[in-house]
C-alpha positions, 0 to 999 in steps of 0.5 A: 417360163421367166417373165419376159422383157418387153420392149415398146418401140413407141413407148412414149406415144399415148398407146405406147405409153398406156401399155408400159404402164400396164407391164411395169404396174404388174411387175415386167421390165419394160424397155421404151425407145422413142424421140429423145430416149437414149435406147434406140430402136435397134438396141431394144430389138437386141435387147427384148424378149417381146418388141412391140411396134407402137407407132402411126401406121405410115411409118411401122413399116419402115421400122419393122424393116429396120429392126428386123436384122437386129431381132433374136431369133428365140424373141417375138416382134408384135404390132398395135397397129389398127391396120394388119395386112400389110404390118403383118406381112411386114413382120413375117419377114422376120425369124422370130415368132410374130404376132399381130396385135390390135387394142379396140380402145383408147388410152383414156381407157384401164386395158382390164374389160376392154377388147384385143384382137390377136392376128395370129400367123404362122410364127405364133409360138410360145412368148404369142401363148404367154402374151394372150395368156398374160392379157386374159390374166388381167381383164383383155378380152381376146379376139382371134382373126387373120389379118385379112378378117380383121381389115375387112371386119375394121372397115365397118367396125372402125371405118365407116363409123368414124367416117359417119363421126368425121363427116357429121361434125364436118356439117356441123362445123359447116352450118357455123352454129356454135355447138353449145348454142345447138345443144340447149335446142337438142334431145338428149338423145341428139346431145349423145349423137354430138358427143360421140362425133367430139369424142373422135375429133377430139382425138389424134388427127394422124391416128384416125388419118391413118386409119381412114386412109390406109385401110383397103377396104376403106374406099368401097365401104364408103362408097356404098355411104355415098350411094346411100345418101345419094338415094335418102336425098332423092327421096327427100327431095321428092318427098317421097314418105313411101320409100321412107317408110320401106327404108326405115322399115328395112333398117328396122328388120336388119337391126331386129331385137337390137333395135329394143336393146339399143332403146334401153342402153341408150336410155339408161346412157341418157339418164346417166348424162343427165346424172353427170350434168346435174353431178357436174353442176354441183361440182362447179358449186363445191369445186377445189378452191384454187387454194386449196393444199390438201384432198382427203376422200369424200364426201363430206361428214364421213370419217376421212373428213374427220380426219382432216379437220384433226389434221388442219386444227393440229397445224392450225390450218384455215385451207379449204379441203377438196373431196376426192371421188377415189383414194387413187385421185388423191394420191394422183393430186398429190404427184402432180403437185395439184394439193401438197397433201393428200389424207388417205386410210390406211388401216382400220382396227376392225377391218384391216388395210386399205389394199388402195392405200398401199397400192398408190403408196408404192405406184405413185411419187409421193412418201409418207410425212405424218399419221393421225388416228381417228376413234370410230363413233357410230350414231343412229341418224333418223328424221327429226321426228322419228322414234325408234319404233318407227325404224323399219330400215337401217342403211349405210356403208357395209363396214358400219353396219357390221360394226354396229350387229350386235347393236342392231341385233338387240335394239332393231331386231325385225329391221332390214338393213341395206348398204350403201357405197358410203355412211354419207350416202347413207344419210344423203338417202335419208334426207331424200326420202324424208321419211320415218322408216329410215335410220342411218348409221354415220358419224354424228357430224352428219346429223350436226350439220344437217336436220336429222336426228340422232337416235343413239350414238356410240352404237359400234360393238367394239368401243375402241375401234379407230382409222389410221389415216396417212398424210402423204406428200409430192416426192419419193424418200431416198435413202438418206446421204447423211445420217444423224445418230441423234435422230428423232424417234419415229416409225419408217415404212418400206416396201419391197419385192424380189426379182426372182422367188427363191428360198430365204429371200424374205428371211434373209430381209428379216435377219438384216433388221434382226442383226441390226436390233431394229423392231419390225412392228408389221409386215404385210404382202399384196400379189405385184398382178404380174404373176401368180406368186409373186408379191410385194411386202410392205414393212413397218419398223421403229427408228429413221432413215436418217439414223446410221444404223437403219440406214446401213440396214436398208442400203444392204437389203436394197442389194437384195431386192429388186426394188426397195421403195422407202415410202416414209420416216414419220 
């Protein structure tokens, strides 16, 4: 079947928005009608093929009787309400397929691993079957229950537990001890217990109001709550520590072999916390400057640090830099105007494209402004007073160690070699361990910066390898209003992908640029992750957008593309 339309009535909620992100970034058109938008509820329910309710349970109802009259028959009306009975019965009323949804997160959190449950009914039918189908294909994991099941299963799996969350740090509140005051006197096991209860009051009161409040199965669940703390206070009261001891127990024998997988979880979450508050100490430390205008990828003493400090010394800059922890940050500082520019990989001689590189090139608002080339120079780093007869491991990142086989092959034959998520990791490792045993392969900078030692340097097997980095800056490129036939030389990248696959749809792109005399000097293609199939090219030519003829060339091929993104002239 064709790709259907999707339409989110709600679209600009946090939820709503989550999911028309999720749809469009894998390649379906997405219809969002909302407060302020010019589609209304109505014209989205005429128009798609899929609607999705995407509102506050209180009022889903209401809409659900007003677009049902404007629904086509052979279209599916789906919910994402966290309540189904009643929503459900709702859409039934309806002549399409329906098909009650429920995503067990937030909308901090990526869809692909996180839970879905489907409330199938009746009219589930073939666009229910894709929608399953399309959320398995891309990392949801699927639930199934009717609608009764799942309220039932909601007023213990949500209810009772946010009502535990809600009212604990109503106490607290109550108490008026502030709470970071309360947390330098907590375990870290307690501190985790607060941050759960923040979590939730940190979200949408109305959202969990309404989950709370409009569940039936809600009051019962809580009263059992009462009763219970209602018993607990009675046995304290009474300092009564044998009915203590039979609670704790009879808790201990219903939880069983959870209670040790709950032990060790919790355990490795604490030792986690801990990780992000010394993590966060030390970002404090080496946080952006407030004048900071470029991000490259950390951290420090790597390549992409080369990188920039080519680029400042180039443009005879001074501005401190910031380390981002993923080359998605940097391209997501760089669209909120956050730094002007980003330095991201691009393409590495060796190994190819950085697949991160293109994607945020085309998902994010930002074009290409500049490109600089970095000569890739391994060095063998050890302690100050190792010689290399006493190298029994070689770590770094898994690209360096490749680089640099047939080296190691020959001078460290019997050591083992272990990677690392990054060559600065590597050497971050070999100051730790402080020992003799270790040598790491990084730039030589790493060891000028710090007390180790550099063993040998120009160790890669292929001498002329080298990283293209992109400087990348807020803003799409158009497609230029004026041209100048005298513009100056320099290389332009698009990307582009086509509404439907068909024969000679790509060779009809290449002829245009044949046509035109224009030298194509690379073509590449990633999957869009809508479909299998179906692909977005990404092409590399010589000359600017602002010559007459490149841009006749590419206003004639935006015809034939569903989208002709213009991702720089540099």
């Amino acid at each position: 079947m064709n790709q259907p339309t999707i339409g989110i009535i709600g679209g600009k909620g946090r939820m709503g928005k989550l999911f028309v992100t999720f749809f469009k970034d894998r390649g379906l058109k997405v219809l969002v009608s909302d407060k302020g938008t010019k589609l209304s509820n109505k014209e989205l329910a005429e128009k798609a093929d899929i609607t999705i309710v995407s509102l506050p349970i209180d009022v889903t109802e209401k809409v659900i009787k007003e677009i049902i009259p404007h629904l086509r028959k052979d279209s599916a009306l789906m919910d994402f309400t966290s309540v189904k009975t009643f929503p459900v019965k709702a859409m039934l009323k309806a002549k399409c397929e329906v098909l009650g949804m429920h995503p067990m997160f937030g909308d901090s959190n990526p869809i692909p691993g996180q839970t879905i449950i489907l409330t199938e009914t009746r009219k589930s039918k073939t666009l229910s079957r894709w929608m399953e189908d399309f959320l398995i294909e891309h990392g949801a994991d699927i639930k199934k229950m009717t609608p009764k099941e799942h309220d039932k299963m909601m007023s213990l799996a949500q209810g009772i537990i946010h009502f535990a969350d809600i009212t604990f740090a109503e106490a607290l509140r109550r108490s008026k001890l502030p709470i970071r005051e309360l947390l330098t006197y907590t375990s870290k096991a307690s501190e985790l217990k607060v941050q759960l209860a923040a979590r939730v009051i940190d979200q949408d009161p109305g959202l969990y109001g309404n989950m709370q409040i409009n569940n039936a199965n809600n009051p019962k669940v809580f009263k059992i709550y009462k009763k219970v703390i209602d018993d607990y206070l009675r046995i304290i009261n009474k300092k009564d520590h044998n009915k203590f001891k039979k609670m704790f127990e009879a808790n201990k024998n219903h939880f069983k072999s959870y209670c040790k997988e709950a032990y060790d979880d919790s355990s490795a979450l604490i030792d986690r916390l801990q990780e992000i508050h010394r993590s966060r100490a030390r970002q404090e430390k080496e946080s952006k400057p407030r004048n900071t205008n470029i991000a490259t990828l950390g951290p420090k003493n790597t390549y992409s640090h080369l990188a920039a400090q080519k680029y400042l010394e180039k443009k005879k800059l001074k501005t401190p830099l910031y380390f981002a922890k993923t080359i998605d940050e940097i391209f997501e500082l760089t669209e909120s105007g956050k730094v002007k520019e980003g330095i991201a990989p691009i393409e590495n001689k060796l190994h190819g494209t950085v697949r991160e590189t293109l994607d945020g090139l085309f998902l994010k608002k930002v074009h290409i402004s500049e490109s600089i080339s970095i000569p890739i120079n391994h060095a063998l780093i050890a302690h100050p007073h190792a010689k290399p007869s006493d190298i029994k491991f070689v770590i770094s990142h898994s690209q360096a160690l490749n680089q640099c086989k047939k080296y190691l092959k020959k001078h460290f034959p019997k050591a083992e070699l272990k990677a690392y998520s990054s060559t600065a990791a590597a050497v971050r490792k070999l100051l730790i361990s402080n020992s003799k045993n270790f040598a790491a392969i990084a730039p030589a900078i790493a060891a000028h910066q710090t007390s180790l030692k550099i063993l040998a340097e120009g160790i890669q097997d292929e001498k002329e390898n080298s990283t293209t980095f992109l400087i990348v800056n807020k803003g799409e490129q158009k497609l230029a209003k004026k041209t100048d036939p005298k513009a100056a030389q320099s290389q332009t990248s698009i990307a582009f992908y086509f509404k439907a696959d068909s024969p000679g749809s790509l060779f009809s792109v290449f002829k245009d640029f044949a046509d035109a005399k224009i030298n194509m000097t690379k073509i590449e293609s990633r999957p869009t992750k809508a479909h299998f199939g179906d692909y977005i090219f990404f092409l590399n030519f010589e000359g600017s957008i602002y010559h007459p003829k490149i841009n006749k060339t590419l206003q004639k091929i935006a015809k034939k593309v569903a989208r002709l993104k213009v991702l720089g002239s540099y």
